[in-house]
NUBAGU-267568 format. One record per residue (C-alpha): residue number from 0; residue in three letters; y, z, x. Coordinates in steps of 0.25 Angstrom, whole numbers, plus 5000, padded with zeros to 4 digits. Layout:
BEGIN
pos: NUM; code: ALA; c2: Y; c3: Z; c1: X
...
END
This chain:
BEGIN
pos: 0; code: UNK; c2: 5000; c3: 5000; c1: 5000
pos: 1; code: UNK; c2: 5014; c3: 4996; c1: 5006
pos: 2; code: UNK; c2: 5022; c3: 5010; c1: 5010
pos: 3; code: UNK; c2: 5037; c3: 5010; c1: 5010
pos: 4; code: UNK; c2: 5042; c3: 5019; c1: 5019
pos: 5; code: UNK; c2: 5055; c3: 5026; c1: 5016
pos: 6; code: UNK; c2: 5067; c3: 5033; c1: 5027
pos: 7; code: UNK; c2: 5078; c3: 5040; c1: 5025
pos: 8; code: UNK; c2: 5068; c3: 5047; c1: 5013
pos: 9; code: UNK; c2: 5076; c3: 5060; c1: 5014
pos: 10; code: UNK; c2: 5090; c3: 5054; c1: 5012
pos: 11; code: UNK; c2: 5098; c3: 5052; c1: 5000
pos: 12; code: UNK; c2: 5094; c3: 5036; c1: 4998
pos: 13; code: UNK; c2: 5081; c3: 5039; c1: 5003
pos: 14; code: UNK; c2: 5079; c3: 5052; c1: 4995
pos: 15; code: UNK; c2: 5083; c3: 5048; c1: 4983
pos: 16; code: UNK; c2: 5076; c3: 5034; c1: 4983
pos: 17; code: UNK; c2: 5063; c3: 5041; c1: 4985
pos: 18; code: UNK; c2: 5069; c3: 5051; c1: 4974
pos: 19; code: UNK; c2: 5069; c3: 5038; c1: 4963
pos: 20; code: UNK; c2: 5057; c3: 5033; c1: 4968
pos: 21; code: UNK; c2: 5049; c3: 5047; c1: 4964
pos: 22; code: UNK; c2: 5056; c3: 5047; c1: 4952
pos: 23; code: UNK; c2: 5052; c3: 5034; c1: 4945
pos: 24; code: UNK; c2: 5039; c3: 5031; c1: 4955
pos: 25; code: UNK; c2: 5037; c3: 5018; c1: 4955
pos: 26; code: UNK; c2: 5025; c3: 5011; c1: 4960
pos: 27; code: UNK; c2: 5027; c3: 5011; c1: 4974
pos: 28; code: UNK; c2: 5033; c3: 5024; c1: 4976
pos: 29; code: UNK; c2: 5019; c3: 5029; c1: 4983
pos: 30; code: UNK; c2: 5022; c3: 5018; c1: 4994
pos: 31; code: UNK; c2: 5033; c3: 5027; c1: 4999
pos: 32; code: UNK; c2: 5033; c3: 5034; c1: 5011
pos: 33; code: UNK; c2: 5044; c3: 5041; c1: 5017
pos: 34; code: UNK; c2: 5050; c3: 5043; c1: 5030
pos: 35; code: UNK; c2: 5053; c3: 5059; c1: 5034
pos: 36; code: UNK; c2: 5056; c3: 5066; c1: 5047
pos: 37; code: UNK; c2: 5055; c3: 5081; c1: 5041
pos: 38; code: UNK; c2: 5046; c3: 5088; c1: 5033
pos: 39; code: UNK; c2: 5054; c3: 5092; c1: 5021
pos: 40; code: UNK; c2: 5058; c3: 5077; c1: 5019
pos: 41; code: UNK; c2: 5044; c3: 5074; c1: 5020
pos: 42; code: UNK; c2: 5040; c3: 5084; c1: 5009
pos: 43; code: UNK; c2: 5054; c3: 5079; c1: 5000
pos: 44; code: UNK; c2: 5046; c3: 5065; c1: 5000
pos: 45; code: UNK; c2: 5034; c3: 5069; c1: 4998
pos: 46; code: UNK; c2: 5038; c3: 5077; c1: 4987
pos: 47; code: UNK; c2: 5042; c3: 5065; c1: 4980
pos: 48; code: UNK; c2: 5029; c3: 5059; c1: 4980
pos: 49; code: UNK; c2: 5033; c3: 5051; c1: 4993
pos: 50; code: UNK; c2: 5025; c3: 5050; c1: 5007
pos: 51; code: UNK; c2: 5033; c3: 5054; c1: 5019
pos: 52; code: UNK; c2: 5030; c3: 5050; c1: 5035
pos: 53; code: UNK; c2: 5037; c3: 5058; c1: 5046
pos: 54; code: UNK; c2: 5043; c3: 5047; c1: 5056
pos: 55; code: UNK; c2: 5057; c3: 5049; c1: 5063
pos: 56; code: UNK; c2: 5065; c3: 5037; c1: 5061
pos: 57; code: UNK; c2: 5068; c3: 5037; c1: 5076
pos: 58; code: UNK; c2: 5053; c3: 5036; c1: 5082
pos: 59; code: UNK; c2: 5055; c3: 5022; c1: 5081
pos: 60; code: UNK; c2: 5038; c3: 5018; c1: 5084
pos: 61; code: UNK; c2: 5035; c3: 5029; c1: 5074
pos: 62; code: UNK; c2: 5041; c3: 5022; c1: 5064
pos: 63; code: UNK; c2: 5033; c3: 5010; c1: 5068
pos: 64; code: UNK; c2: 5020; c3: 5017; c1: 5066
pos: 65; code: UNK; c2: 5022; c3: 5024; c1: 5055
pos: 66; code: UNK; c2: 5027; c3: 5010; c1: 5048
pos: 67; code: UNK; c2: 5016; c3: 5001; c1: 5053
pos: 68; code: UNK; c2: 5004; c3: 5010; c1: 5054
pos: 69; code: UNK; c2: 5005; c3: 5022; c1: 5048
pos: 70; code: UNK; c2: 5011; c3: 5017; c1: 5033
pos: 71; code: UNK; c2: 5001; c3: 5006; c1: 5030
pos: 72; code: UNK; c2: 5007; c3: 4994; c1: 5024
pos: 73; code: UNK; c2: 5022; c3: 4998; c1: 5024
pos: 74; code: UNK; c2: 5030; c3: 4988; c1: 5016
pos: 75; code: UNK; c2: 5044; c3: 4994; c1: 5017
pos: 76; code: UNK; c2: 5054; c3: 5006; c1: 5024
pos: 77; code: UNK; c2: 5066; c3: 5009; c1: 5017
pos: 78; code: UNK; c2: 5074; c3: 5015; c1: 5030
pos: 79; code: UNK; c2: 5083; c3: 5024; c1: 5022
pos: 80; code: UNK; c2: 5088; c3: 5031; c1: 5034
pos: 81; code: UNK; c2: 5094; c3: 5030; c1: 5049
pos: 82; code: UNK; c2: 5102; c3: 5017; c1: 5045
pos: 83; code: UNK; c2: 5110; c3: 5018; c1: 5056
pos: 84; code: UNK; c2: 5099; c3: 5013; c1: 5068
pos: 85; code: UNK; c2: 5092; c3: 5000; c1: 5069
pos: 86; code: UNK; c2: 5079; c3: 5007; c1: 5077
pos: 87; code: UNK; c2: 5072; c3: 5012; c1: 5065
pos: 88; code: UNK; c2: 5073; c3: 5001; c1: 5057
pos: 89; code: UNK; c2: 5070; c3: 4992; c1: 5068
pos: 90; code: UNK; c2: 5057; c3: 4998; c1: 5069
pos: 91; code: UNK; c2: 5054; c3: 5000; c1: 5052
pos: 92; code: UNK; c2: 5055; c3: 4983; c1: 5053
pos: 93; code: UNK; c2: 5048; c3: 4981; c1: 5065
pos: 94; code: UNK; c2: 5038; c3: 4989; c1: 5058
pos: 95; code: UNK; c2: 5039; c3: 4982; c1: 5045
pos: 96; code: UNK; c2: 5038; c3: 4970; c1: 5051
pos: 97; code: UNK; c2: 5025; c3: 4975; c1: 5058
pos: 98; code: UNK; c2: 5020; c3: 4980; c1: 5046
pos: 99; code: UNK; c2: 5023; c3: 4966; c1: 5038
pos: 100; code: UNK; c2: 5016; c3: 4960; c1: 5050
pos: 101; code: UNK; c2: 5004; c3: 4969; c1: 5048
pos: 102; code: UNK; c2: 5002; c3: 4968; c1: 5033
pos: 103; code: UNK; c2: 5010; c3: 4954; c1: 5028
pos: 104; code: UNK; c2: 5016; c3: 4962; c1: 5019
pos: 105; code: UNK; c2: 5033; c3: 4961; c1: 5014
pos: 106; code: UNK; c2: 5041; c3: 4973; c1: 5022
pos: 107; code: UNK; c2: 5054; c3: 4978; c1: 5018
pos: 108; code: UNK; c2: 5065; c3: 4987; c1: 5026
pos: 109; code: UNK; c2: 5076; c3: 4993; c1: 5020
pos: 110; code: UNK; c2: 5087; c3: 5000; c1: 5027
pos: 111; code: UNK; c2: 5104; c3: 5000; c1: 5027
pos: 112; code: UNK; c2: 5116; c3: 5007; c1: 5029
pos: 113; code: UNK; c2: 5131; c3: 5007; c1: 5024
pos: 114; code: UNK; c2: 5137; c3: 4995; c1: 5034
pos: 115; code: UNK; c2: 5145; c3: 4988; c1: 5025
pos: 116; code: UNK; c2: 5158; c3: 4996; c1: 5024
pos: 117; code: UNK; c2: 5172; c3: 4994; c1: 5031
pos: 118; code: UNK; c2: 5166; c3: 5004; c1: 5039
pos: 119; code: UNK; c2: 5159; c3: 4991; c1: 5047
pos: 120; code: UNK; c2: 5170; c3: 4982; c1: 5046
pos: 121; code: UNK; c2: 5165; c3: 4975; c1: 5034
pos: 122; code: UNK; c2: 5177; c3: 4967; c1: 5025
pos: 123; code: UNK; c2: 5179; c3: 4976; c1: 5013
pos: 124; code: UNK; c2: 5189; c3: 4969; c1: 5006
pos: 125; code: UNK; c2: 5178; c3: 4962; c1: 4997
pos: 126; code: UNK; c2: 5164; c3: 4966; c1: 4992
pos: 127; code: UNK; c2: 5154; c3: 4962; c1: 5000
pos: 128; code: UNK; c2: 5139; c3: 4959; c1: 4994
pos: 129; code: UNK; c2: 5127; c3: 4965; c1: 4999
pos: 130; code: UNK; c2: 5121; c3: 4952; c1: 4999
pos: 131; code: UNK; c2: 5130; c3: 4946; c1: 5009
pos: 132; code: UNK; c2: 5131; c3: 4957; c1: 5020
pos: 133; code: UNK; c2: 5121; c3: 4950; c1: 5030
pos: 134; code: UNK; c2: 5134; c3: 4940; c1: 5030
pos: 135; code: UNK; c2: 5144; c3: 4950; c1: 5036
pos: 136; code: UNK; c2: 5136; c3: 4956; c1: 5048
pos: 137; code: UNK; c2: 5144; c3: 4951; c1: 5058
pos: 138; code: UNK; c2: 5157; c3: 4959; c1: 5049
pos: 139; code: UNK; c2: 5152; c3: 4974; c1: 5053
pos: 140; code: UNK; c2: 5159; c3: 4980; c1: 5065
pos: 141; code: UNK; c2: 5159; c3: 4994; c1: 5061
pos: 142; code: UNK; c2: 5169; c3: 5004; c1: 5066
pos: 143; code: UNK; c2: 5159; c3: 5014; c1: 5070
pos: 144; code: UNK; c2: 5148; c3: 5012; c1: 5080
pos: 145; code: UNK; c2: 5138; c3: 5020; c1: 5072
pos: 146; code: UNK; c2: 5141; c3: 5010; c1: 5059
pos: 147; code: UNK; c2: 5140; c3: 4998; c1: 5067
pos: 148; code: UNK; c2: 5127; c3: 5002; c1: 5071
pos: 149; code: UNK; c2: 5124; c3: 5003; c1: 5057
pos: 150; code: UNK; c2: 5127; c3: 4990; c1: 5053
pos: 151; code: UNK; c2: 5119; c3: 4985; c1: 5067
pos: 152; code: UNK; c2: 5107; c3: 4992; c1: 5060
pos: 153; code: UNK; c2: 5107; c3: 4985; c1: 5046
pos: 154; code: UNK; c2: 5108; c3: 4972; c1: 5051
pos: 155; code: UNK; c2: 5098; c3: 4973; c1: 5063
pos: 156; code: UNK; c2: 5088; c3: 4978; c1: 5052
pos: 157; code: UNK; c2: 5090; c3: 4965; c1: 5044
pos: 158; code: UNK; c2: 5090; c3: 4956; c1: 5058
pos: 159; code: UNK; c2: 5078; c3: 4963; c1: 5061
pos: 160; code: UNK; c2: 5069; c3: 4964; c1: 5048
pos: 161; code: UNK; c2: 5072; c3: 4949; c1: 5046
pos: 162; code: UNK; c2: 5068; c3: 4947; c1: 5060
pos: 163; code: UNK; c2: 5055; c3: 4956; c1: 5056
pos: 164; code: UNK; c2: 5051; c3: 4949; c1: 5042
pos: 165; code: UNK; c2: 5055; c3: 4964; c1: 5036
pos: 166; code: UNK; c2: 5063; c3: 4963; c1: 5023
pos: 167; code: UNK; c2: 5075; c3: 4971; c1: 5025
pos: 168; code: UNK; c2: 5085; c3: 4978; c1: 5015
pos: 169; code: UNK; c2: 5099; c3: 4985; c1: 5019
pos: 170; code: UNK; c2: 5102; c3: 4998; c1: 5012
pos: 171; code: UNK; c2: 5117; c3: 5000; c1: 5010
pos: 172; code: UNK; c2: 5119; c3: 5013; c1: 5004
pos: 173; code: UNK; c2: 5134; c3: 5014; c1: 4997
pos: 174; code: UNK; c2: 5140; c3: 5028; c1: 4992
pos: 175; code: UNK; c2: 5128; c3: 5034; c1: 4986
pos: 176; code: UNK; c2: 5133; c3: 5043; c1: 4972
pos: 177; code: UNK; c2: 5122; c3: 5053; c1: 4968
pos: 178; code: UNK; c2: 5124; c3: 5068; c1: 4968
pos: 179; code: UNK; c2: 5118; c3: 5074; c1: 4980
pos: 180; code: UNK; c2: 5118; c3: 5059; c1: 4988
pos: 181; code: UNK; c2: 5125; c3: 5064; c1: 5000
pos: 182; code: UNK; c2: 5135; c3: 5053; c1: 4999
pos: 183; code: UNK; c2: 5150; c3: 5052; c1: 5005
pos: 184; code: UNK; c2: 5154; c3: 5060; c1: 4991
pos: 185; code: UNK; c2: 5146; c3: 5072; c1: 4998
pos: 186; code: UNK; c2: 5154; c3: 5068; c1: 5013
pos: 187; code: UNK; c2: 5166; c3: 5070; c1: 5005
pos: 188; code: UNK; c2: 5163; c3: 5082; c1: 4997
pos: 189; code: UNK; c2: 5160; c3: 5089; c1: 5012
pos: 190; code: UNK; c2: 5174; c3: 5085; c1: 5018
pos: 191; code: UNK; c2: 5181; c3: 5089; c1: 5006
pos: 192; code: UNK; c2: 5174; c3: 5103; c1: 5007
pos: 193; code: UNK; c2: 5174; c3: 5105; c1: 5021
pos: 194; code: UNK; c2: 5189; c3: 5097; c1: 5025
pos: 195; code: UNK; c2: 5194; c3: 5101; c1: 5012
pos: 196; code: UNK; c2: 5201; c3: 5087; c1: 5011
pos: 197; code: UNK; c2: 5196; c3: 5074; c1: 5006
pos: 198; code: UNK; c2: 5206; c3: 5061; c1: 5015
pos: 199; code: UNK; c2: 5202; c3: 5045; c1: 5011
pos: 200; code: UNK; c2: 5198; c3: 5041; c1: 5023
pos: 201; code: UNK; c2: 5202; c3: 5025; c1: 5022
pos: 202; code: UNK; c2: 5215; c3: 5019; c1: 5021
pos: 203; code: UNK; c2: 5213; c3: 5011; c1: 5009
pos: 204; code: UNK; c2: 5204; c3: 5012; c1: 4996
pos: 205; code: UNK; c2: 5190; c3: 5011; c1: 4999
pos: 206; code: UNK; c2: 5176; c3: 5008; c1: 4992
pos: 207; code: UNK; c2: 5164; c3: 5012; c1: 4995
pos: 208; code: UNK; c2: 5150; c3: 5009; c1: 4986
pos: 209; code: UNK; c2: 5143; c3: 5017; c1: 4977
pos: 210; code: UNK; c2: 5130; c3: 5018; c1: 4972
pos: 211; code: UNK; c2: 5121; c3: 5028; c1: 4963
pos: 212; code: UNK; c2: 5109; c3: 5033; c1: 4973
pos: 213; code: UNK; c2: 5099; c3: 5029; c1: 4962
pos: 214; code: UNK; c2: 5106; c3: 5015; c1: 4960
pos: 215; code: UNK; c2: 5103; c3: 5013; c1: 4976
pos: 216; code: UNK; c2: 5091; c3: 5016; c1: 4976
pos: 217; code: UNK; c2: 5085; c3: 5008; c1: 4964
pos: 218; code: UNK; c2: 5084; c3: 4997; c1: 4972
pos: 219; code: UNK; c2: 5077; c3: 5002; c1: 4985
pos: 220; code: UNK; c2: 5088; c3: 5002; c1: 4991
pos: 221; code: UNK; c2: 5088; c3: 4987; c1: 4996
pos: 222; code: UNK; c2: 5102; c3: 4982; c1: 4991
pos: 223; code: UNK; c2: 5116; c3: 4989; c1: 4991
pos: 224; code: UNK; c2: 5116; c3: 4997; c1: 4977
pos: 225; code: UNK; c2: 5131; c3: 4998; c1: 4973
pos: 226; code: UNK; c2: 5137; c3: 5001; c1: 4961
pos: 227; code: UNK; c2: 5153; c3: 4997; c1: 4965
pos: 228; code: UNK; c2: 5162; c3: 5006; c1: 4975
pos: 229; code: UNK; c2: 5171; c3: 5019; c1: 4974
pos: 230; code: UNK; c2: 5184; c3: 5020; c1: 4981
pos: 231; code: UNK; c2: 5183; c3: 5031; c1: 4993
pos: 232; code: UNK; c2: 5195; c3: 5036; c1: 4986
pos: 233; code: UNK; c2: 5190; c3: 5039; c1: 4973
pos: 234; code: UNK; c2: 5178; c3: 5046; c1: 4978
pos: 235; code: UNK; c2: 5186; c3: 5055; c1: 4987
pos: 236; code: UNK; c2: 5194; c3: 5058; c1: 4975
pos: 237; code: UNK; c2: 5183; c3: 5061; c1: 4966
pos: 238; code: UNK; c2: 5177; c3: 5071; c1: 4976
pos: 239; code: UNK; c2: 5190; c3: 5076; c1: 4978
pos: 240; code: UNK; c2: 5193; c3: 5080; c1: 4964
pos: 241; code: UNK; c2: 5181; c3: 5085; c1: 4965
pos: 242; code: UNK; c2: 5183; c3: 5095; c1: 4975
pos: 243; code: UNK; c2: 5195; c3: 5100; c1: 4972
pos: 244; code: UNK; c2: 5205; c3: 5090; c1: 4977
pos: 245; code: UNK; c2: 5212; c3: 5085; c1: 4964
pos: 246; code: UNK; c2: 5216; c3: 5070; c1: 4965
pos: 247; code: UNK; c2: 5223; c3: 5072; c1: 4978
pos: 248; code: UNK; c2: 5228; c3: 5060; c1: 4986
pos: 249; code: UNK; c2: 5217; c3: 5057; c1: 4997
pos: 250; code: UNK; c2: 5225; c3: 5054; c1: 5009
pos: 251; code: UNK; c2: 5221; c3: 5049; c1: 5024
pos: 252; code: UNK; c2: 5215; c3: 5060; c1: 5033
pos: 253; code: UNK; c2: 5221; c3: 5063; c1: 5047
pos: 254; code: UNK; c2: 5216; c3: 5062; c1: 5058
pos: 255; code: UNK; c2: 5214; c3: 5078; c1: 5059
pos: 256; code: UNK; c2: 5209; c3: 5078; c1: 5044
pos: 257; code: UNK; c2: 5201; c3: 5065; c1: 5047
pos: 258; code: UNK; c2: 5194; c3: 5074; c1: 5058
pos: 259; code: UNK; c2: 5190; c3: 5086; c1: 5048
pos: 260; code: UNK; c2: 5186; c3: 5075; c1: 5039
pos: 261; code: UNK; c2: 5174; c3: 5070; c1: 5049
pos: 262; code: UNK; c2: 5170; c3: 5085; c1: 5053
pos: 263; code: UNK; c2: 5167; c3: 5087; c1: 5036
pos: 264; code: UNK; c2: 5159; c3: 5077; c1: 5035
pos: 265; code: UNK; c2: 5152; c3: 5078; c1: 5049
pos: 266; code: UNK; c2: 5155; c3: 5066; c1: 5055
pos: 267; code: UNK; c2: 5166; c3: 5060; c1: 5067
pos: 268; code: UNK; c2: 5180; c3: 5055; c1: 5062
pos: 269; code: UNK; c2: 5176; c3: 5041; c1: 5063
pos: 270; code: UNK; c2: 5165; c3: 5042; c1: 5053
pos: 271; code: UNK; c2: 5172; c3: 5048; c1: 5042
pos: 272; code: UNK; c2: 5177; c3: 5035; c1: 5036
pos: 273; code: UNK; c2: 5163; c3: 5030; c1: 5037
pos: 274; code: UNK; c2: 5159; c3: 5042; c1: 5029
pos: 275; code: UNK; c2: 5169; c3: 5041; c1: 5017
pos: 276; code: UNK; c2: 5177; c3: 5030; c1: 5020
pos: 277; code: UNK; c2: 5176; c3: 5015; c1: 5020
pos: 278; code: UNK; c2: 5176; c3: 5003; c1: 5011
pos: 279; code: UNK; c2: 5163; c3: 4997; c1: 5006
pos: 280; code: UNK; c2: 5160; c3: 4984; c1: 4998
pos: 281; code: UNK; c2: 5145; c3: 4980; c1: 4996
pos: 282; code: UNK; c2: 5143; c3: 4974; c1: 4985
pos: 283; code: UNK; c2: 5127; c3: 4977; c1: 4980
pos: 284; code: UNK; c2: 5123; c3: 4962; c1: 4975
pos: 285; code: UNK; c2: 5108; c3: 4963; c1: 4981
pos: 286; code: UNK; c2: 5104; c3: 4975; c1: 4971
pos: 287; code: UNK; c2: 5112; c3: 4968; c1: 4958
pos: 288; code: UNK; c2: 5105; c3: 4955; c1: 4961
pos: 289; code: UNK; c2: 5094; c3: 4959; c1: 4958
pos: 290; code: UNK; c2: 5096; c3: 4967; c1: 4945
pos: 291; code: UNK; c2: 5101; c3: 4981; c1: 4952
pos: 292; code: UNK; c2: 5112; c3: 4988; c1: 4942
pos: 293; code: UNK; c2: 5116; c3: 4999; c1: 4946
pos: 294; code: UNK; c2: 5115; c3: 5011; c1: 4936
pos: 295; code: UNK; c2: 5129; c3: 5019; c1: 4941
pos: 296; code: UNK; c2: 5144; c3: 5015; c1: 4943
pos: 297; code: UNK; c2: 5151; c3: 5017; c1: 4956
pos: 298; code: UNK; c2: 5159; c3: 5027; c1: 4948
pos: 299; code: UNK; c2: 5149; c3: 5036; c1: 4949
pos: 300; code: UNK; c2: 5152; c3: 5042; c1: 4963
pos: 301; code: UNK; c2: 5165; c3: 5047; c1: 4955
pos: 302; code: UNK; c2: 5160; c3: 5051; c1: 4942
pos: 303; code: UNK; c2: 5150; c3: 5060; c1: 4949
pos: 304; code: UNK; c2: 5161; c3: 5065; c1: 4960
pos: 305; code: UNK; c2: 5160; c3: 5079; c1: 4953
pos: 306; code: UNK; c2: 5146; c3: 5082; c1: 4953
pos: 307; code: UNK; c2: 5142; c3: 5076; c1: 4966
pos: 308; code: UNK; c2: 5153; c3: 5082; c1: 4973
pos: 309; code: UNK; c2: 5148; c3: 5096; c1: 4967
pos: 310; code: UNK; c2: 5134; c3: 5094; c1: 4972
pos: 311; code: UNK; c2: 5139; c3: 5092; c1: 4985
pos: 312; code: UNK; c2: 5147; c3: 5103; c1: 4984
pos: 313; code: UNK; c2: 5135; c3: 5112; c1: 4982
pos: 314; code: UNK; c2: 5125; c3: 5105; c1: 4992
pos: 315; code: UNK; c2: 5134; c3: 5105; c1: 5004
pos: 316; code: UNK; c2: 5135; c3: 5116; c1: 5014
pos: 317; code: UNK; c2: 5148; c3: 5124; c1: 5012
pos: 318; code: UNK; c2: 5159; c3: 5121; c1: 5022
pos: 319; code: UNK; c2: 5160; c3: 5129; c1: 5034
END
C-alpha cells in the first residue's frame, strides 16, 4: 500500500491537517505516517490514529533510508516543515525518485514558503497569479540573506523534482486566521503586551493574504488558498482596539521604539517588517480552477480580532 509521509506534523498547518483528516477519515488516512523528533509529538499522532517514524530532518541519508527502504511503497512526502534549506528536500526527491525507479509508480512532493512578497523585491503594484510565478523567478532579489535563501530553495526543489521525474507542489502559506493558529495576529498581541505600543511598520497602506486554516487545508495544500487580503492597518487597529488602544493614529516607529519592537517579538531590527509588514498580491487561480471555493471572507481575520486576541492573551507567557 502506498504511504505518504508527512513533516512539520506537529506545526499549526501540519497539525491541523492531520487534525481534519482524523476527523472526516477518508479512505486513505491509514496511509499516513508522520514525521516526529520527540516522543510526545509522537504519542499526539498516534493519538489520532496516525503512524509516526522518528528521523531528524538533518541526518540527510537517514531520510533516505527510511523513505526507500523502510516505508514500502512510498508514493508522496508532504515537507511541511524546515522551508528555508534546499538539503532535506533534495534528499526527499532523490529519494522519491529512487522509490518511482523501484516501483514504476506516480510520486509527488510538496513543500513551499512565503516568497512572493515586496519582501523579495516582487512588483506589487498589480495581483500577481499563482499560475504564473515560475515566469518572475528571475524578479526575486530579497532584502535579507535568509529570504533569499528561501526563494533559492522553492525554485531549486521544482528544477530538481523535474530533473528527477517527481511531481512537485509549492505550498505558500498566507496570513492563517483561526484562533489558537499562532499567526502574526499573536506576533502583535505580544508587542503590544510586552512594548506596550502598537507603530505601522511600512510607509504606505499595505495588504497581506488571508485564509481560513480549514480553507487551506482542503485541498492538501498543493495550490495557494486565498480568500482576498486585509490592509496591515486594519489589522493593527482591530487588535489594538482590542487591547485597550481605542482608535489611535498608528504612527512610524523610531529607530529606538523600532528597536523595543524587535526584542518583543524576538527577532533582530531587520526582520521586524518581514514579521508584520509588507505588501502581498497572489492571487489563488490553481485551487479555484478546479472548483476550490473558499467557505470564509478575508474579513474574518477582523470580525474574530476579539476573540483571538483574547486567547492569545490567555495562552501567552505573562511579560516580564
Amino acid at each position: 500500500m502506498d504511504r505518504i509521509l508527512v513533516t512539520g506534523a506537529s506545526g499549526y498547518i501540519g497539525g491541523h491537517l492531520l487534525q481534519i483528516i482524523h476527523e472526516t477519515k477518508p479512505s486513505w488516512a491509514s496511509r499516513i505516517v508522520c514525521v516526529v523528533r520527540q516522543e510526545e509529538h509522537a504519542q499526539a499522532v498516534e493519538a489520532l490514529g496516525f503512524q509516526s517514524v522518528k528521523l531528524d530532518l538533518k541526518g540527510l541519508e537517514a531520510i533516505k533510508t527510511t523513505v526507500v527502504e523502510r516505508q514500502g511503497k512510498l508514493s508522496t512526502v508532504m515537507s511541511l516543515a524546515d522551508a528555508m534549506n534546499f538539503e532535506p528536500a533534495e534528499v526527499f526527491i532523490e529519494a522519491l525518485a529512487d522509490v518511482k525507479e523501484k516501483y514504476g509508480h506516480q510520486i509527488h512532493f510538496t513543500s513551499g514558503a512565503k516568497i512572493f512578497s515586496s519582501h523579495v523585491g516582487i512588483d506589487t503594484s498589480h495581483e500577481l497569479s499563482d499560475q504564473s510565478v515560475i515566469e518572475i523567478r528571475n524578479a526575486h532579489k530579497a532584502k535579507f540573506p535568509m529570504l533569499q535563501k528561501a526563494v533559492e530553495t522553492n525554485y531549486n526543489i521544482i528544477d530538481k523534482a523535474e530533473e528527477l521525474g517527481v511531481q512537485s507542489y509549492i505550498v505558500v502559506p498566507p496570513i492563517v486566521c483561526k484562533i489558537a493558529a499562532r499567526n502574526q495576529s499573536e506576533q502583535l498581541t505580544n508587542m503590544r503586551l510586552k512594548f506596550g505600543k502598537l507603530f505601522k511598520v511600512d510607509d504606505d497602506d499595505t495588504h497581506w493574504p488571508v485564509c481560513q486554516l480549514d480553507d487551506l487545508v482542503s485541498l492538501g495544500g498543493f495550490y495557494f488558498c486565498e480568500h482576498g487580503s486585509v490592509a496591515w492597518n486594519e489589522l493593527y487597529a482591530a487588535i489594538g482596539r482590542v487591547l485597550g488602544l481605542g482608535d489611535s493614529v498608528l504612527r512610524k516607529p523610531t529607530g529606538e521604539e523600532l528597536k523595543h519592537m524587535g526584542e518583543a517579538l524576538g527577532h533582530p531590527v531587520m526582520a521586524v517588517p518581514i514579521q508584520i509588514a509588507g505588501d502581498y498580491w497572489l492571487r489563488g487561480d490553481s485551487p479555484r480552477s478546479i472548483g476550490w471555493k473558499p467557505e470564509y471572507r478575508a474579513e474574518t481575520l477582523l470580525t474574530e480580532a476579539q476573540a483571538e486576541t483574547d486567547w492569545i492573551v490567555k495562552h501567552l507567557p505573562a511579560p516580564k
